[in-house]
N, C-alpha and C positions, 0 to 999 in steps of 0.2 A: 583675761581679756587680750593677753599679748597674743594668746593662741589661736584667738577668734581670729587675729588680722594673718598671724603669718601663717598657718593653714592656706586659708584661702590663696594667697599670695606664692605661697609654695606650688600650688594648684594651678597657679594661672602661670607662673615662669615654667613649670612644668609642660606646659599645654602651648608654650610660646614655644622653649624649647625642640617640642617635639614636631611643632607646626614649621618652623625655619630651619632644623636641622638633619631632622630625624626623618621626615615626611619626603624630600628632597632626595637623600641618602636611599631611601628605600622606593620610589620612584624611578631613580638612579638604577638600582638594582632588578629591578622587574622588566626596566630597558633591555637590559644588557640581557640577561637571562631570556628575554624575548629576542635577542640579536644573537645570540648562541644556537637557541633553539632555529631561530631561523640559518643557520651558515650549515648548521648540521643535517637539516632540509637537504641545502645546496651540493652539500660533500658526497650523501647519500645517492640525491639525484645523477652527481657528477660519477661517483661510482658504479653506478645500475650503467651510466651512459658510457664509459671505457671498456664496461662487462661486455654490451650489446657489440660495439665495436671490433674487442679482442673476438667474439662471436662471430660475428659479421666476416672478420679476418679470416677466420679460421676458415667458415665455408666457400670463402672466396679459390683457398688453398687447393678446395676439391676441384673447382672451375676453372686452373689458372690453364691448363691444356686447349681447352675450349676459349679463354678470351685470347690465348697465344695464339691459335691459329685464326680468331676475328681481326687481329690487330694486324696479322701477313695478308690474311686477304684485304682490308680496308686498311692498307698504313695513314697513317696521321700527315704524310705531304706524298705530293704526285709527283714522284721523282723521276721524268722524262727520261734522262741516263741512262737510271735503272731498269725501265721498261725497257729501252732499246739492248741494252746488256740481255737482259730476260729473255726479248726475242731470238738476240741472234745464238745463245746459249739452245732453247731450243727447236729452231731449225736445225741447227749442227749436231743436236742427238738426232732428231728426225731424218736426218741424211740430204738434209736440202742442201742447196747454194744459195745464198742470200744475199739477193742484188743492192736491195735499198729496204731502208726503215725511215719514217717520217712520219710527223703528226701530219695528219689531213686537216688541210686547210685552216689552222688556225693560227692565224701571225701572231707575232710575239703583245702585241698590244693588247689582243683579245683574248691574250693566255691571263693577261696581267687584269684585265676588266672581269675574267669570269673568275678569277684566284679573289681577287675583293669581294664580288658577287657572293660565293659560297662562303667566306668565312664571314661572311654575315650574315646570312641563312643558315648557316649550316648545314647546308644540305651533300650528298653526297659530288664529290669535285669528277671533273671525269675527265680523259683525252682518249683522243682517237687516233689512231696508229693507222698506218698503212704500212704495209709489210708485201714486197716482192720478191719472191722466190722460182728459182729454177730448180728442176726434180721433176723425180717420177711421181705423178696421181698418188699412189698408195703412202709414200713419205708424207704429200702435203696432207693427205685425211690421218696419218699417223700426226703431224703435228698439230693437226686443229682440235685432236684428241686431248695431247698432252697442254694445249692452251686453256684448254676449259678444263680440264682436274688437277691443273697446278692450285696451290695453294691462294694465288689473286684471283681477285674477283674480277672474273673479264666475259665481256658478252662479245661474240661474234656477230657481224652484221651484216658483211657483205664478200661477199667469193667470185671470184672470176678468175677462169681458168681456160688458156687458149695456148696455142700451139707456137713456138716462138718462132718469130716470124722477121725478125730483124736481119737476118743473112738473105742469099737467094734459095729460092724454091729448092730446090736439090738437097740443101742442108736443113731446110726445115723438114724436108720429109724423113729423114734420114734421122734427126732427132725425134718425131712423130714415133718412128719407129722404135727408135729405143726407149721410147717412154719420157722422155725427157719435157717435160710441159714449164709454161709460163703462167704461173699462178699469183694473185694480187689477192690479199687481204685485208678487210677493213674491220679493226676490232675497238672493243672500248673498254677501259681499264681505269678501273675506279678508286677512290682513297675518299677519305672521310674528313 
């Protein structure tokens, strides 16, 4: 009869046992192993996505001549200095004399209004140059040559070309003659 009870009772601490200890533990375990399997997911993913990258790298490598020469013709700030350095560098292969360089018309206010402007739109920044030159005709078409296959992106706009006329008549004919002209340029030079 002893048997009858502690059977049973072996059976139930058994089944107590495995309900608060055992069931837990192994609940425990199927977590975890469900949190493995999922990190292993992430590792996998993470790896495919450094693969794609170092890829991505790579064919950049083949392009980088191509964005080198996007990034000289749109540089990242509109560097006035530099434009003006640019122009008078070439005029002076072109064989010109170079009176004056200046932005057209935009006072420093409205440099500073349209610099806020585009960096919130993002859209392309611009300025406009004025460029006066003395020279003979074929220098100033040789340099409006070299201004649009230089490496910036620059759009010409506006040309006027007259006879220079600031001395008296005698001296303007005289430089008429030797080709010597008064030429004004208005161009626009862009950055991104």
């Amino acid at each position: 009869m002893k048997r009858l009870f502690i059977i049973p009772i072996f059976f139930l601490a058994s089944f107590l046992i495995a309900v608060y200890f055992v069931l837990p533990a192994y609940q425990e375990g199927r977590q975890l192993v469900a949190m493995v399997e999922k990190r292993e997911k992430e590792l996998e993913n993470r790896k495919d996505y450094f693969a794609r990258l170092a890829r991505l790298a790579g064919e950049k490598e083949k392009y980088q001549k191509v964005l080198d020469n996007i990034n000289k013709a749109l540089p990242p700030q509109l560097s006035v200095p530099s434009l003006f350095d640019f122009t008078q560098s070439q005029a002076t292969v072109s064989g010109l004399i170079l009176r004056s360089v200046s932005l057209a018309g935009v006072s420093d206010e409205r440099l500073k209004i349209i610099s806020e402007e585009t960096s919130q739109t993002r859209r392309l920044k611009e300025a406009r140059i004025t460029v006066e030159t003395l020279g003979p005709l074929g220098s100033f078409a040789n340099f409006i040559k070299d201004l649009e296959r230089s490496e910036r992106f620059i759009e010409v706009e506006a040309i006027s070309v007259e006879g220079e006329a600031t001395e008296g008549e005698e001296v303007r004919e005289i430089r008429l003659r030797s080709g010597m002209m008064r030429m004004i340029l208005l161009f626009k030079a862009y950055a991104y």
